[in-house]
FILONU-994484 format. One record per residue (C-alpha): x, y, z; residue in three letters; residue number from 0. Coordinates in Angstrom, 3 decimals. Each point is the difference from the previous one (the first is absolute). Example, Ala and Ser with C-alpha at 12.3 -4.5 7.8 and 13.67 -1.06 7.14 Angstrom:
REM FILONU-994484
         u         v         w  code  pos
    12.300    -4.500     7.800   Ala    0
     1.370     3.440    -0.660   Ser    1
END
This chain:
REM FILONU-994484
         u         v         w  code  pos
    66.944   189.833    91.470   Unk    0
     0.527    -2.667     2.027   Unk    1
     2.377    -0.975     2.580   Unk    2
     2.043    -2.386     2.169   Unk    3
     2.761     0.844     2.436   Unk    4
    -0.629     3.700    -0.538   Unk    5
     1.123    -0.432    -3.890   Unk    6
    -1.975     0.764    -2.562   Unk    7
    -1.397    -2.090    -2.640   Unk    8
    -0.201     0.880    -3.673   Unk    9
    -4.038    -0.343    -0.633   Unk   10
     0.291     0.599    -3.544   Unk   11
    -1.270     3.892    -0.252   Unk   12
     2.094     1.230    -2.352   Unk   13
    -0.557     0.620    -3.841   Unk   14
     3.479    -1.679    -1.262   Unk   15
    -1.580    -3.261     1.698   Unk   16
    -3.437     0.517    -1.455   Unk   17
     1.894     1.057    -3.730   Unk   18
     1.554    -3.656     1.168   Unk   19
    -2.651    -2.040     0.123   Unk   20
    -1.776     1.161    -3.007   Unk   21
     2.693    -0.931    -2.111   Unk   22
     0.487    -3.802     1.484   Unk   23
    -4.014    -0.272    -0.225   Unk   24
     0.424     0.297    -3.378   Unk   25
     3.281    -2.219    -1.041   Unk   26
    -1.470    -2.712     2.492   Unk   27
    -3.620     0.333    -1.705   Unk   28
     1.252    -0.686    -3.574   Unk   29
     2.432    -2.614     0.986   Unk   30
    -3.077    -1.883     1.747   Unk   31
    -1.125    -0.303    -3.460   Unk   32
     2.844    -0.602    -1.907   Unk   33
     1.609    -2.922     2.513   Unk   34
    -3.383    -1.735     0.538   Unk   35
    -0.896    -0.309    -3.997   Unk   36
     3.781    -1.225    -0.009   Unk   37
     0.006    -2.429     2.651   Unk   38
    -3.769    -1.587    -1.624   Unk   39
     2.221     0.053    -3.314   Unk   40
     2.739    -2.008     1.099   Unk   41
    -1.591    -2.013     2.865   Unk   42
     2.262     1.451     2.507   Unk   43
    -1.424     0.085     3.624   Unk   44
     3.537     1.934     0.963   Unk   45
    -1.247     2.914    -2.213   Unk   46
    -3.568    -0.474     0.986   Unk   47
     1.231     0.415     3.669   Unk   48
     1.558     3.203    -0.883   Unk   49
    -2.911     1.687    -1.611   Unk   50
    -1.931    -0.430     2.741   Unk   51
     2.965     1.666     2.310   Unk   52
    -0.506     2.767    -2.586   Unk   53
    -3.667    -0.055     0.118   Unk   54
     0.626     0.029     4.079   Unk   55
     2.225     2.936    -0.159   Unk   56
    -2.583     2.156    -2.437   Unk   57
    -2.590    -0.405     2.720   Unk   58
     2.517     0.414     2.505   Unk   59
     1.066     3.410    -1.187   Unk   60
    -3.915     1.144    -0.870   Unk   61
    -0.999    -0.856     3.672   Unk   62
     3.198     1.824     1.118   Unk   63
    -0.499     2.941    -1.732   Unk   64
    -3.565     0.166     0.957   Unk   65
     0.589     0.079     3.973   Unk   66
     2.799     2.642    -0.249   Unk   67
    -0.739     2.364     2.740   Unk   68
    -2.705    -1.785     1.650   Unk   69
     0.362    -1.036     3.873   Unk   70
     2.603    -2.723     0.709   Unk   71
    -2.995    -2.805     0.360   Unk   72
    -1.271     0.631    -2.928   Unk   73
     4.079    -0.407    -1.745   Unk   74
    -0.005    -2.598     2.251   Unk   75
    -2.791    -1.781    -0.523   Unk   76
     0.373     0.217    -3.540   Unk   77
     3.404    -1.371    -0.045   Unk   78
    -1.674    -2.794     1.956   Unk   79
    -1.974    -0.490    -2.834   Unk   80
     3.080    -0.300    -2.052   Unk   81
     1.731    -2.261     1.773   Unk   82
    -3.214    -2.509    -0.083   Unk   83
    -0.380     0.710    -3.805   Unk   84
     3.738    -0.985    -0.135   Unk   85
    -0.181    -3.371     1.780   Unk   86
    -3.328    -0.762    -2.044   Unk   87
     2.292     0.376    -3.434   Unk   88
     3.027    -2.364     1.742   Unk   89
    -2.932    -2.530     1.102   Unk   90
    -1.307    -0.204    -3.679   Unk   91
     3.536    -0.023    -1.523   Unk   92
     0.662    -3.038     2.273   Unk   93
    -3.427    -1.891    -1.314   Unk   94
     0.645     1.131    -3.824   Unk   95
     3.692    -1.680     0.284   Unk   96
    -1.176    -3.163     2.236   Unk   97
    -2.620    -0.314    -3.089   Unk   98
     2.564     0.465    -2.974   Unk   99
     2.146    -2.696     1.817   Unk  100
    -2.515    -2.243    -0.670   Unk  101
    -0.403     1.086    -3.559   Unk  102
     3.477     0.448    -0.567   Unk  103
     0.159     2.254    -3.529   Unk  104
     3.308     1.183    -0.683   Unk  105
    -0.240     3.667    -0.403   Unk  106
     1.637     1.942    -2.884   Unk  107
     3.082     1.009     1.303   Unk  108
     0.942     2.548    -2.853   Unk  109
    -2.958     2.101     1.097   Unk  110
     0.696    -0.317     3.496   Unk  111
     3.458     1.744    -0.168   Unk  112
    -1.139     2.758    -2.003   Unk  113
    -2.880     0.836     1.591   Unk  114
     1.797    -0.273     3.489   Unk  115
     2.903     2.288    -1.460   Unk  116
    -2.956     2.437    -0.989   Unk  117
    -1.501    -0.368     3.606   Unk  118
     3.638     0.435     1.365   Unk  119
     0.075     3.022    -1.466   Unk  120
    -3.288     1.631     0.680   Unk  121
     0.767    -1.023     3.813   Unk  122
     3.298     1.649     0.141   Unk  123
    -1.688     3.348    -1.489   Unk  124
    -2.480    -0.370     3.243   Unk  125
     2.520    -0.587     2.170   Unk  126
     1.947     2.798    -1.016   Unk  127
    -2.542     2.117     0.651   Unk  128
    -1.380    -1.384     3.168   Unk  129
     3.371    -0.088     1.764   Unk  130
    -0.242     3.413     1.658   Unk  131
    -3.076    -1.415     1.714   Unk  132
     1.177    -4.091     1.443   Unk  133
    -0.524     1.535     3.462   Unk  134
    -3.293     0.823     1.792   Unk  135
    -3.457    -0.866     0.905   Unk  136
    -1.602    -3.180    -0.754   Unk  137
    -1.645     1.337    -2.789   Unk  138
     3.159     1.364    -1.297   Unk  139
     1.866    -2.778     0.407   Unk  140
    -2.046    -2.496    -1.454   Unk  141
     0.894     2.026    -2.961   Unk  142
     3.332    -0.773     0.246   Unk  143
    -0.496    -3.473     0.851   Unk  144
    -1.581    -0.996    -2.965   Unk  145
     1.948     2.317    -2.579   Unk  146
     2.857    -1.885     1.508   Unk  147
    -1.658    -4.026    -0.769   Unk  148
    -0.859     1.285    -3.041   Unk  149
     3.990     0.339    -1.017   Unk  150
     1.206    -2.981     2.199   Unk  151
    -2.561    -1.609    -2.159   Unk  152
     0.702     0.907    -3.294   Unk  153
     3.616    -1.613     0.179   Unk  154
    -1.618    -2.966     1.517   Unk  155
    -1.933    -0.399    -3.039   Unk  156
     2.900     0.590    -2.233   Unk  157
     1.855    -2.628     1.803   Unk  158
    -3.348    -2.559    -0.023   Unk  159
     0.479     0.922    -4.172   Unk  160
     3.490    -0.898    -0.426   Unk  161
    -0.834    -3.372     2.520   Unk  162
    -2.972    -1.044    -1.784   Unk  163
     2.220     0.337    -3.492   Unk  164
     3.250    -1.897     1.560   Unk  165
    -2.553    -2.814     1.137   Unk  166
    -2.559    -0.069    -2.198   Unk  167
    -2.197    -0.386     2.610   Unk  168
    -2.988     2.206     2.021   Unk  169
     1.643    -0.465     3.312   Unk  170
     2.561     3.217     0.758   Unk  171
    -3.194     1.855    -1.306   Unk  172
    -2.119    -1.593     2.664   Unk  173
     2.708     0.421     3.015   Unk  174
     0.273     3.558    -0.879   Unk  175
    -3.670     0.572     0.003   Unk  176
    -0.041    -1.768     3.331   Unk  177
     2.415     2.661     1.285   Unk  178
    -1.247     2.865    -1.369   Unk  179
    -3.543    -1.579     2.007   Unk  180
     2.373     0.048     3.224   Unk  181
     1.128     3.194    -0.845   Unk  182
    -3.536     1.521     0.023   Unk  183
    -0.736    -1.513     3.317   Unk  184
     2.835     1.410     1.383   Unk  185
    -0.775     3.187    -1.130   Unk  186
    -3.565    -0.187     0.888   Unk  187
     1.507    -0.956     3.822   Unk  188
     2.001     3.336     0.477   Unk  189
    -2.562     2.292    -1.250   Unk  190
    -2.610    -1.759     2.141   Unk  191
     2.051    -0.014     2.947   Unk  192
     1.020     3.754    -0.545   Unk  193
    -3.767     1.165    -0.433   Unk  194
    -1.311    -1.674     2.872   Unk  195
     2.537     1.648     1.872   Unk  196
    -0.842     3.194    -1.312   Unk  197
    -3.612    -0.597     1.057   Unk  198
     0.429    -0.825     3.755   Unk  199
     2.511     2.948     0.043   Unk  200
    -3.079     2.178    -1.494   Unk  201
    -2.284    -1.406     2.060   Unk  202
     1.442     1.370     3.307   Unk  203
    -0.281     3.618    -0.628   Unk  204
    -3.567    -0.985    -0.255   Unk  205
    -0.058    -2.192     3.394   Unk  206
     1.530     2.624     1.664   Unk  207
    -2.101     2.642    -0.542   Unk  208
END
């Protein structure tokens, strides 16, 4: 465990959490699959964007699970890792949009809202079961953080849907693919600042010593 201000801080040791993640590995994993072939199908960046959050948060969870009672670096440098991965996927989501702008398909909007209602769902299953565990470590947290883009996302994408079939146009898919881009560098912020926190405050044990 580790600390600040004499209060504990929930590491992620415990089997309910590891029973956790193995169950959102696996919802996130197929919905990688089944929201990318979607979003290819019906030329929708918006859904695109979100399989890759769900592609983020499979790797997310792996890594997490992996560390589990290893030294707080090593969660820490780890959710580092995250947090770059994280940035990397918002920086490509940017350059995929900037690029369909130019191209400017309309996507199929019927698709969109059902496989975003699909996604919606599948997110609020992980949330449910993640929401014993928001608070914690870096490592932990970045769980949190991206179960929770993952559902701000999926009614983003619904709402691109319903925009894209009021206006007949690819531009309320776009914007919300922009922000869900935002939203991963956000993300990718906290956890970054968090974990490099966590490593200076590991670090002076070792100094001191």
């Amino acid at each position: 465990m580790a600390g600040c201000c004499n209060e504990p801080t929930f590491d992620g040791l415990s089997h309910g959490f590891r029973r956790a993640l193995w169950i959102v590995i696996a919802i996130n994993a197929t919905m990688f699959v089944v929201e990318m072939a979607a979003g290819t199908l019906a030329g929708s960046q918006a859904l695109k964007a979100d399989a890759l959050d769900f592609l983020g948060d499979t790797l997310t969870y792996s890594i997490s699970l992996f560390v589990l009672g290893m030294s707080i670096e090593v969660r820490a440098t780890a959710a580092l890792l995250k947090g770059i991965s994280l940035a990397a996927m918002g920086l490509w989501v940017l350059g995929a949009t900037a690029y369909q702008v130019l191209v400017l398909g309309v996507p199929n909007a019927p698709v969109m809202g059902v496989i975003g209602f699909l996604a919606l769902a599948a997110n609020v299953a992980s949330v449910l079961v993640l929401m014993g565990y928001r608070n914690g470590d870096a490592n932990v947290r970045s769980v949190w953080l991206c179960s929770r883009n993952d559902a701000i996302g999926n009614i983003a994408v619904m709402g691109a849907a319903s925009g894209v079939a009021l206006t007949g146009t690819a531009w309320p898919d776009l914007a919300v693919a922009a922000l869900m881009a935002m939203l991963f560098l956000w993300s990718s912020l906290q956890i970054t600042r968090q974990a490099l926190d966590e490593r200076r405050m590991a670090a002076v044990p070792a100094a001191a010593e």
